[in-house]
N, C-alpha and C positions, 0 to 999 in steps of 0.2 A: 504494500500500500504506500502510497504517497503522500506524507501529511508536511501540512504547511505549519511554522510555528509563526504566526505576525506579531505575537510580545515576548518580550523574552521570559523563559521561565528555569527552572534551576538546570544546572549541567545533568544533575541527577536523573531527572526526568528525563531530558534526550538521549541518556545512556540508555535509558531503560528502552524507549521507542528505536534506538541502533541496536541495541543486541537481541529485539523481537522481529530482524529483520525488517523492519520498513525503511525507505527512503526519507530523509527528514530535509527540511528547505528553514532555513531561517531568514526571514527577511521581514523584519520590523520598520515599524515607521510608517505604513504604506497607505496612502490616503484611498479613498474610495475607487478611483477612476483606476489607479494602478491594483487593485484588490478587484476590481471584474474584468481587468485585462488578463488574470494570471489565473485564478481561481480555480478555472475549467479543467486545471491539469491535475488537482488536488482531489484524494479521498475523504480526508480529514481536515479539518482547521481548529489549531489551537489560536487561542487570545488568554487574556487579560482582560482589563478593562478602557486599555486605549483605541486599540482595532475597533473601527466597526461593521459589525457584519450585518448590512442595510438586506432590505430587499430585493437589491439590485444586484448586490453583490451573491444573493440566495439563488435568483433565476440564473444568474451566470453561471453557477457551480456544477460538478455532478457528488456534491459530497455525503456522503455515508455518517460522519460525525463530526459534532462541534463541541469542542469541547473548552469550559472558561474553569482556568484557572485561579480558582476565588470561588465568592459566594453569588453574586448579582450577576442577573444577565440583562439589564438594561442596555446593554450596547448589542445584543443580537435582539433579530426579526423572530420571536418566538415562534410568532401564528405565520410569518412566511416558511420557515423552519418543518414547521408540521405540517404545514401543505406539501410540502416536496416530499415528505418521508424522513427528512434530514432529523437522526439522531441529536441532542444537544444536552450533554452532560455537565454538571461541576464539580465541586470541591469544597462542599462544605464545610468539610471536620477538618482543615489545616491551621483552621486560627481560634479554633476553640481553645486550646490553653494559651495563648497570644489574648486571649478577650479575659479570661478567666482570671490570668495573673495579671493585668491592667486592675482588674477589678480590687485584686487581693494588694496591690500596689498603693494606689487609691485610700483605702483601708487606712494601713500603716501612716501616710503621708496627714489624712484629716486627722485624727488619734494623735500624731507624734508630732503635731507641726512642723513638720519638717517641709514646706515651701517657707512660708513665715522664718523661721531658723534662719534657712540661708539666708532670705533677704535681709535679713537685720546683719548677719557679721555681713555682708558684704557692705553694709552701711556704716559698717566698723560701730558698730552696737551689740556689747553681749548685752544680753535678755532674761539669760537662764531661767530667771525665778514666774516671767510672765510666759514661759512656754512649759509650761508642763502638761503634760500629756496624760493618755489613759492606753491600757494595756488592751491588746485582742483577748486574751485568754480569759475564758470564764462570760464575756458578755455574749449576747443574745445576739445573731444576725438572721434577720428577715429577711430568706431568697422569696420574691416574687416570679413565679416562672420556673420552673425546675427541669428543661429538657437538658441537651448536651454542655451548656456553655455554665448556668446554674448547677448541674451536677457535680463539673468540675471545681466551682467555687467550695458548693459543701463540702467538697471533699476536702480539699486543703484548708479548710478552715475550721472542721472539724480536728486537724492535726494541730492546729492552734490551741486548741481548749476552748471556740466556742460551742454556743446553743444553739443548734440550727431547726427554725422554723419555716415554714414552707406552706405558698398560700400558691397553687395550682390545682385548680377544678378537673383537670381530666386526668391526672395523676394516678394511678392506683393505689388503695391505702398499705397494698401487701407490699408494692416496690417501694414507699415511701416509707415504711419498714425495716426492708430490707437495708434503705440507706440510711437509715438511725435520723430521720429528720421523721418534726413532728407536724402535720398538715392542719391548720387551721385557717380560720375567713382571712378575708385582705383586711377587715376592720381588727379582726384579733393581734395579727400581725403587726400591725402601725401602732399599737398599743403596746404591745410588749417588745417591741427589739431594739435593738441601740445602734444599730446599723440595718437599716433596708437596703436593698440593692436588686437591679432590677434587670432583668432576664427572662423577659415574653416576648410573643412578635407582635408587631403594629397589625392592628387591622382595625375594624372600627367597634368591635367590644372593648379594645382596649386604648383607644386613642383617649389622654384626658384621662383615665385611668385614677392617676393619682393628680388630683386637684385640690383647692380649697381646703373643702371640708375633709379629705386623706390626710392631707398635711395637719390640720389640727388635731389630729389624732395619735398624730407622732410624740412623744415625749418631747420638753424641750434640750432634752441633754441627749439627742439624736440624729444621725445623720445619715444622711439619701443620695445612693450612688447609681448614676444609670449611664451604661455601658450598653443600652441593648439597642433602642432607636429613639432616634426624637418624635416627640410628642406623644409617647406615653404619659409624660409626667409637663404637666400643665407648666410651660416658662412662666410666666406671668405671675400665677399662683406663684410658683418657685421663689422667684425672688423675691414676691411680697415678705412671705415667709423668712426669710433668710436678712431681709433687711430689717424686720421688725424682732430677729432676734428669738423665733417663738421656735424653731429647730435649730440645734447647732452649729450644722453647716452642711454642706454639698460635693458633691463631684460629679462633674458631669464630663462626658465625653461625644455625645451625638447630642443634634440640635434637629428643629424643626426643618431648621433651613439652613445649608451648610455649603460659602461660612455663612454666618449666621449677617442680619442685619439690624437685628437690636442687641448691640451690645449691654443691655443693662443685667443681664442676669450673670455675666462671666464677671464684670466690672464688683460683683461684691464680693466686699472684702471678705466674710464667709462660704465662698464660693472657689473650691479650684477645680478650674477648665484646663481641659486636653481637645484637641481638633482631633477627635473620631483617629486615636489611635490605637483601636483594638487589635485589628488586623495588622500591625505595624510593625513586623519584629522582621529581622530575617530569617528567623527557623521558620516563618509562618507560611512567610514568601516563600521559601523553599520547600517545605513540605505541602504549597495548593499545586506545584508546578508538576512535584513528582504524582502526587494523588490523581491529576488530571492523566497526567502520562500513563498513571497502571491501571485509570478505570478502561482507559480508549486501548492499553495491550490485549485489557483480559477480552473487552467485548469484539476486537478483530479476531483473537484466535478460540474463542469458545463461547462469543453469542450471550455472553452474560452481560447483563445492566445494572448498574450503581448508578445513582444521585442523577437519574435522567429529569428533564425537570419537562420534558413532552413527551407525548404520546407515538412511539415511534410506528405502528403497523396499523394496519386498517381490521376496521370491526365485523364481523355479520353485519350486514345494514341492517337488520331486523331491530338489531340489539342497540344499534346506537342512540337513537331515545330514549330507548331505558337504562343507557350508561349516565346520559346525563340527567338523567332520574335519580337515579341511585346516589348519584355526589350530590345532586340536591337536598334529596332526602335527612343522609346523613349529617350535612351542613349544618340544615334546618334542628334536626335533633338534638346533637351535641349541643348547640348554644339554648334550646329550649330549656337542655336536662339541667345546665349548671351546677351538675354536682362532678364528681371524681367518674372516670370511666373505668370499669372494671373489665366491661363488657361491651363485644358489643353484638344484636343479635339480627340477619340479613335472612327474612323471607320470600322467596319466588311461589309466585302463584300466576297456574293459566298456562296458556298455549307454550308460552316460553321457555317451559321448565323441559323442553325437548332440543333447547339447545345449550351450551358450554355456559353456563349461569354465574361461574368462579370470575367475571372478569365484572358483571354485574357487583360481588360480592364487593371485590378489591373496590369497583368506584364505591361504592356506599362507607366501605372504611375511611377510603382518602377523601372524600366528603366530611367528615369528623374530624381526621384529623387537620385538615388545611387549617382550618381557624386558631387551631392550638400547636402547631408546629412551628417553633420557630428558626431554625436550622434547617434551609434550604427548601426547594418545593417538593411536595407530596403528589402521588398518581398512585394511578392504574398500577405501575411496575413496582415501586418500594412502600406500595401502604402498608403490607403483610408484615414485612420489615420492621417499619418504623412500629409499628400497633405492636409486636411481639418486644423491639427494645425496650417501650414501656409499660410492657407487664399486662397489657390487654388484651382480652381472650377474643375469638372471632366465633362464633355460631352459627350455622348456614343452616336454613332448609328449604324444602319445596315439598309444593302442594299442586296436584293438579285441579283442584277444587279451587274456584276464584267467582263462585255465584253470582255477584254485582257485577263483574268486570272481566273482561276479556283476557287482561293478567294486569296484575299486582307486586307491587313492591313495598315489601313492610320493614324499616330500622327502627329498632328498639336500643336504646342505652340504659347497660346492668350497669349500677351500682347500692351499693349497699343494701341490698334486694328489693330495691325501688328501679322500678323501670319507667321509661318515656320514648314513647313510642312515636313512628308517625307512616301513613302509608298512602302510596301516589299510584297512579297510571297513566297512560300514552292512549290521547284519543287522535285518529289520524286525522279529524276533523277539528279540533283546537288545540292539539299540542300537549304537554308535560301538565296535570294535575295533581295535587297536592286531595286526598280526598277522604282523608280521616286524621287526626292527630287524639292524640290520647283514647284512640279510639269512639271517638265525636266525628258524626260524618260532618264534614264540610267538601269547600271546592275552591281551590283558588290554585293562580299559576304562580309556580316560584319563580318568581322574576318583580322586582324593585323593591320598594320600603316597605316592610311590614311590622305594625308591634301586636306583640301577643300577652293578652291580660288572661290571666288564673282569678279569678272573682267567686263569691257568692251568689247565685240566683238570686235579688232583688230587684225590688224598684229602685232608679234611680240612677242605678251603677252606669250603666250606660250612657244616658243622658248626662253624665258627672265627666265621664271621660273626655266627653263628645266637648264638652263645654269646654274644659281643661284646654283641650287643641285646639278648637276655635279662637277661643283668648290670644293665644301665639301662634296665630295666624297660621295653623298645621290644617292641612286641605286634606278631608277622608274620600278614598274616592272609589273604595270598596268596604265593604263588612261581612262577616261571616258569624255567630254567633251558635253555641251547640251547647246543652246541658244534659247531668246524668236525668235529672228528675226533676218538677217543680222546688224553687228555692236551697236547691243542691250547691254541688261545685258545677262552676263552667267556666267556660273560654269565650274570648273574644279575639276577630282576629281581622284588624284595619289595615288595611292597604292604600297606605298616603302617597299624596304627590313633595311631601316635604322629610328630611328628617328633623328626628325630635332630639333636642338638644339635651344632654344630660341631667341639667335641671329641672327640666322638666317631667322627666323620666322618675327623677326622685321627688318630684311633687304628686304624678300620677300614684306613686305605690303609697304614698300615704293616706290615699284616698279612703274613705270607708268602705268596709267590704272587698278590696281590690287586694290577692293574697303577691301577686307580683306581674311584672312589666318587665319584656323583654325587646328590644328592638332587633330584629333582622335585616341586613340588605343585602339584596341577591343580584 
C-alpha cells in the first residue's frame, strides 16, 4: 500500500508503517491544490491537524484510510469521507496521561503556590510566611466524568492519599467499585471535595454544567480545575466567583473560545491559566503518531478496526432506518434514565428479526453511549468495546411477535433494577417514530428540541408548564401527553421550536407536581 504522511508524526510510527511493508511518502506543508494534484496515487493519508482533507481533496483520492493522529477530526470531510467508503480512524488514548498529569500538575501548583512563589522571588520578594500551602494527601477530590482521562486522574491520586468521589451517571456502580471511588450526585460532590476537577464531554446536557448556583455549592476553601472543554463550566459564573473570593481558586486550561476574547477570567489573581495544554507533551505527540501508524498496520493486514470514528461499509438497505432508529432510540434513553448504566437491554420485533439484527444492537448501544463518551467518537464498530471497558452488560433479543407494528425497536437502561425504557418504528410513509416510552404509547419523530416532564396526573400541571414557556418566549409546536391511570404518574412530551435555557429548566422542576425535566436535542 501506499500511504501519504502530510504532518509529521513520530519516527516510530513510520518505522512501524516501513517494516509492515508499505511504501510511505512524507511530504508536509501541502496546501489544498497541491493535496488533489497528488492524492490519486495514495491508499492511505495520515494528518495531524494542519493538512486539510477538504472535499475536494476526498473526490480526488482513491483512498482506503484516513487516519489523524490526535483526537479531533475537524480538518477532515467526515460525511465526504463516508460517502466514498473512505475508512477515517484516530488516536484517542495518546494524551490521556498528557491531560491527566496537566491535571495532577495543576493540583500541586493551586495547593503549593507555586506560580505566586516564583513570581515574588523573581521580584526579589521572599514571602514564605504569606504562601503557605495545603497538602494532597488525605483531602477529598471530586472527578466529575470518570471515562479514560478521569480514571487516570483517580488513579494517581488515589497514590497520593486522597478521597476520590465521583459524580458520572452512566458509570456502573460495580466498576466504580472496582476503582475504590465512591459515586455520588454532582450536588453531593461540590459539597464535599476540596478539589473538583472536570473530565466529561461537551454536548448540551453538559454545556453550563457547572454554573452559579454549582459554584455556591463549592466550599469556600475549594478549588475547580477543568482540563476537559470549554464551556462546561460557566466563565462568567467562574470569575464572578473567584473575584468575590467565595471559592479559592481555579485552573483552567480550555476556554469557550480559544484564545479566548474576554480576558477577565485568566486576569484573576485566583485564577491560573494554561492555553489548552493537555495534549502538549512530546511522549503524547509521539505516542498519537505511533497509535495512528498501528491502528492503519493492523486494519491493512487483518481487517480489524480501532477508534474508526465512520461508518466504513454499507448496510442491508432494509436495515438502514432502523440503524438510525436504534442510535436514536438509545440516545433518547440514556439521557431520559439519568441514573448509572448497568445495562443495557436491545429488542427486535417483526419482519426484521430475519435479518443480521447485531448491527441494529451495536447502533442502539452507541446511541447511549455518544452522549456520555468523552474520548473520541462512538459507532457501529467500537460500541461493544467501549460499553464492555465500562463494565456494561448488553442484552439482545427478538420476537417475531410485533402486533401494533410491522417491527419494533425497544432500548431499555438497567440500572439498579430500575429500568427506562423507550421503543420506535420505521413507517415508509413518514419516516423514524418514537412510539412508546416508559411504555406510554405516544408518536413523535426524533428529530429537534424536545423536553420531557415525569408529573402527577393533575389539573393544572400542564397549563403551568405551558405558561412557564410562554413567559420566555419558548414556542411549543408539538405535544404528546400519556398516563398509567387517572391522577397517576405521566409524561409529557413538547416538541419546541426554541431551546430552554437552564434556568428555566430548574424553574420548571420546581413546579408542583412536576417529578422532573429533561431537555433533549436530536
Amino acid at each position: 500500500m501506499k500511504i501519504l504522511v502530510a504532518d509529521e508524526i513520530s519516527g516510530k510510527g513510520l518505522s512501524l508503517l516501513k517494516d509492515s511493508g508499505h511504501d510511505i511518502d512524507v511530504r508536509t506543508g501541502l496546501k489544498e491544490e497541491e493535496l488533489v494534484e497528488i492524492i490519486g496515487d495514495y491508499d492511505v493519508l495520515i494528518v495531524r491537524s494542519n493538512a486539510r482533507v477538504t472535499d475536494k481533496v476526498i473526490k480526488a483520492s482513491r483512498l482506503q484510510v484516513i487516519g489523524r493522529a490526535g483526537v479531533g477530526v475537524d480538518n477532515i470531510d467526515l460525511e465526504a469521507a463516508t460517502a466514498k467508503g473512505i475508512l477515517v480512524m484516530n488516536a484517542p488514548s495518546g494524551n490521556i496521561v498528557a491531560t491527566a498529569e496537566l491535571t495532577l500538575a495543576l493540583m500541586f501548583c493551586l495547593l503549593r503556590n507555586i506560580v505566586p512563589a516564583d513570581r515574588t522571588m523573581k521580584e526579589e520578594r521572599w514571602e514564605k510566611k504569606k504562601l503557605i500551602g495545603r497538602q494532597l494527601g488525605n483531602k477529598t477530590l471530586g472527578i466529575v466524568g470518570l471515562g479514560r482521562v478521569g480514571t487516570e486522574v483517580a488513579k494517581r491520586s488515589k497514590a497520593l492519599g486522597m478521597n476520590i468521589l465521583a459524580h458520572d451517571p452512566f458509570l456502573s456502580p460495580e466498576l466504580a467499585e472496582r476503582m475504590d471511588v465512591r459515586l455520588v450526585s454532582l450536588d453531593t460532590l461540590l459539597a464535599e471535595s476540596d478539589i473538583v476537577t472536570i473530565h466529561t464531554i461537551l454536548n448540551s446536557q453538559t454545556r453550563n454544567l457547572i454554573g452559579r448556583v454549582q459554584l455556591a455549592k463549592m466550599k469556600p476553601s475549594a478549588f475547580l480545575i477543568n482540563t476537559a472543554r470549554g464551556g462546561i463550566v460557566n466563565e462568567e459564573a467562574l470569575c464572578e466567583a473567584l473575584r468575590e473570593k467565595r471559592i479559592a481558586g481555579a485552573a483552567v486550561d480550555v476556554y469557550t473560545q480559544e484564545p479566548p476574547e474576554n480576558w477577565s477570567l485568566i486576569k484573576q489573581e485566583n485564577c491560573l491559566a494554561t492555553p489548552h495544554l493537555g495534549a502538549s507533551t512530546k511522549e503524547a505527540q509521539e505516542e498519537v503518531g505511533f497509535e495512528i501508524a498501528e491502528q492503519i498496520a493492523l486494519y491493512l493486514s487483518q481487517g480489524i478496526v480501532k477508534n474508526a470514528v465512520n461508518l466504513p461499509a454499507p448496510l442491508d438497505p432494509e436495515l438502514i432506518p432502523y440503524l438510525e432508529l436504534s442510535d436514536k432510540l438509545g440516545e433518547i434513553a440514556v439521557q431520559l434514565s439519568r441514573r448509572s448504566v448497568s445495562a443495557i437491554e436491545v429488542k427486535c420485533s417483526g419482519e426484521i428479526i430475519g435479518k443480521d439484527v447485531k448491527i441494529l444492537v451495536a447502533g442502539a448501544v452507541a446511541g447511549v453511549l455518544k452522549p456520555i463518551f468523552a474520548e473520541g467518537k462512538v459507532n457501529i464498530i467500537n460500541a461493544f468495546y467501549i460499553a464492555r471497558d465500562r463494565g456494561i452488560n448488553i442484552i439482545s433479543s427478538t420476537s417475531e411477535a410485533s402486533p401494533k407494528f410491522k417491527n419494533l425497536l425497544e432500548v431499555a437502561i438497567l440500572s439498579d433494577g430500575l429500568s427506562c425504557s423507550i421503543a420506535g418504528t420505521y413507517f415508509p410513509d413518514k419516516g423514524l417514530r418514537i412510539v412508546q416510552v416508559q411504555g406510554h404509547p405516544v408518536e413523535f419523530e426524533p428529530k429537534g428540541i424536545y423536553l420531557f416532564t415525569e408529573h402527577s396526573d393533575r389539573p393544572g400541571v400542564i397549563g403551568a408548564v405551558g405558561t412557564i414557556l410562554g413567559q420566555n418566549n419558548i414556542n411549543i409546536a408539538h405535544m404528546d401527553v400519556a398516563r398509567d391511570q387517572p391522577r397517576g404518574s405521566a409524561i409529557m412530551i413538547l416538541n419546541l421550536d426554541d431551546e430552554v435555557p437552564p434556568e428555566i429548566i430548574d424553574k420548571l422542576r420546581t413546579s408542583e407536581n412536576i417529578k422532573e425535566v429533561t431537555q433533549i436535542i436530536l
